[in-house]
Steps between C-alpha positions, in 0.01 A plus 500: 500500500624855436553731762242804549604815387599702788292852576859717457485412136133593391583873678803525314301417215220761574770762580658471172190527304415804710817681441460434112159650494614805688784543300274456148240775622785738609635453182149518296461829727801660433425413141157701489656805699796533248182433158304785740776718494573485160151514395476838700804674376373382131155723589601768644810562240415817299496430175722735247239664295505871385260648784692278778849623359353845468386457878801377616786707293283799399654706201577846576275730373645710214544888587276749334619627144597827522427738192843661372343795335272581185575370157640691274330547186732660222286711223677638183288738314745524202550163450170328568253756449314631198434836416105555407422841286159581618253640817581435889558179625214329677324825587763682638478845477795743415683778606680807340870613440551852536859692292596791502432782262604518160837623463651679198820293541522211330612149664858446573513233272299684204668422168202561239191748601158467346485626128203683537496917521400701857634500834627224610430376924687190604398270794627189649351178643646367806539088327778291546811571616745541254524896454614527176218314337206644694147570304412835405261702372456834305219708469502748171318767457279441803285249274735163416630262727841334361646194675837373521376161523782251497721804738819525213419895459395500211151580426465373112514139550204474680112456449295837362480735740181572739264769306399640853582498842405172601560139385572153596855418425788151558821542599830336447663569853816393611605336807834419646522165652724476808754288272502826329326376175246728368148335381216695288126399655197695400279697659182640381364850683251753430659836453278828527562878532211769666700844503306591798643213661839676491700154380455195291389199667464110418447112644541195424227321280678169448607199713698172547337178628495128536377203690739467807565138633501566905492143634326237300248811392535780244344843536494804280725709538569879388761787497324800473633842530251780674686740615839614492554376143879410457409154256786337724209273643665374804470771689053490485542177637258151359109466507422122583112424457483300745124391508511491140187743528645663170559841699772637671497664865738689705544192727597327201789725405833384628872701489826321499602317801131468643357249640168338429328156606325240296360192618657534823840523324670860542719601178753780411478689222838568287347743234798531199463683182830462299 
């Protein structure tokens, strides 16, 4: 017969299988913490997309743009302007030139009078700037008008004289550019005489115009002289129409080196005429 087996061994035989199942759930335990864990960080990771980069690294905010002054907006009248032989511009009205009194002394630069017989009264227009070739005029006779048109001096290469006081006459008037060429423009005036007005007097009848690009727009715009007639057209300044109403106003009228806005965009006007 076999011996018994002896109570020692069956609770060294429990305790065994007791320690192994404390041991596996430990371990199964510390297995689900560590899963949990991960899990959790996994969750609660932000995720890189724009708004979370943008919350966590913000970009800085870019500084305002500060304007650096108008634009400049260069104008030739000589070069990109054409002269028009007719009316005001755009319902502009006009103004008048006075000179001075006939003279009985002929120009400086006279080299042929007019042919015709009776006294002879010279006047000259204040146009251009070039002295020796300035426009002038001679009255015989108290009844003709004679013009030295193209300002040589010499009054018989030029169109038929005036057969009374008062007549509508172009010009060929020089101007000295500051490179020290000297251009011919024309310049169209109305020229009258009323002896109890003391003096001859005249303005300017013509004009030079086109459509001026300011932006991505164009606008018409005008030279006109009305006063102080010197057909050196810078110094009246530039009419812009700028509500394209087709009429010009005073707040519409603009002098070298002014400064206007359009659009919210202010611009500086560089008036040239040579």
């Amino acid at each position: 017969m076999n011996p018994a087996p002896s109570r020692a061994s069956d609770r060294r035989g429990i305790s065994t299988r007791l320690a192994l199942l404390i041991i596996g759930a430990a371990l199964f335990l510390s297995l689900l913490l560590i899963v949990g864990v991960f899990v959790a960080w996994r969750v609660f990771q932000p995720v890189n997309r724009p708004d979370n980069v943008a919350q966590s690294s913000p970009e800085p905010t870019p500084s305002a743009v500060v304007p650096s002054g108008p634009t400049e907006l260069p104008v030739n009248v000589a070069k990109d302007f054409q002269f028009v032989k007719k009316g005001w511009p755009m319902k502009l009205s006009t103004g008048q030139s006075n000179l001075p009194r006939w003279s009985t002394r002929p120009p400086a630069h006279l080299r042929k009078p007019p042919s015709a017989e009776g006294e002879v009264l010279y006047v000259t227009l204040p146009l251009g700037n070039v002295p020796e070739e300035q426009i002038s005029v001679a009255m015989v006779g108290g009844e003709q008008l004679y013009f030295d048109d193209n300002g040589n001096g010499d009054f018989s290469d030029d169109a038929a004289p005036c057969p009374k006081l008062s007549c509508n006459r172009t010009f060929s008037v020089a101007v000295q550019a500051q490179d020290g060429t000297i251009k011919h423009r024309p310049y169209y005036v109305w020229f009258w005489y009323i002896a109890t007005q003391g003096a001859p007097r005249f303005y300017s009848v013509g004009h030079y115009t086109r459509d001026l690009r300011i932006g991505t727009e164009t606008f018409p715009a005008v030279v006109f002289e009305q006063k102080n007639h010197s057909a050196l057209l810078r110094d009246d300044g530039l009419w812009i129409d700028l509500n394209r109403d087709g009429q010009l106003t005073k707040e519409e009228h603009f002098m070298d080196g002014d400064v206007f806005t359009l659009n919210g965009q202010p611009y500086k006007l560089a008036l040239q005429s040579d």
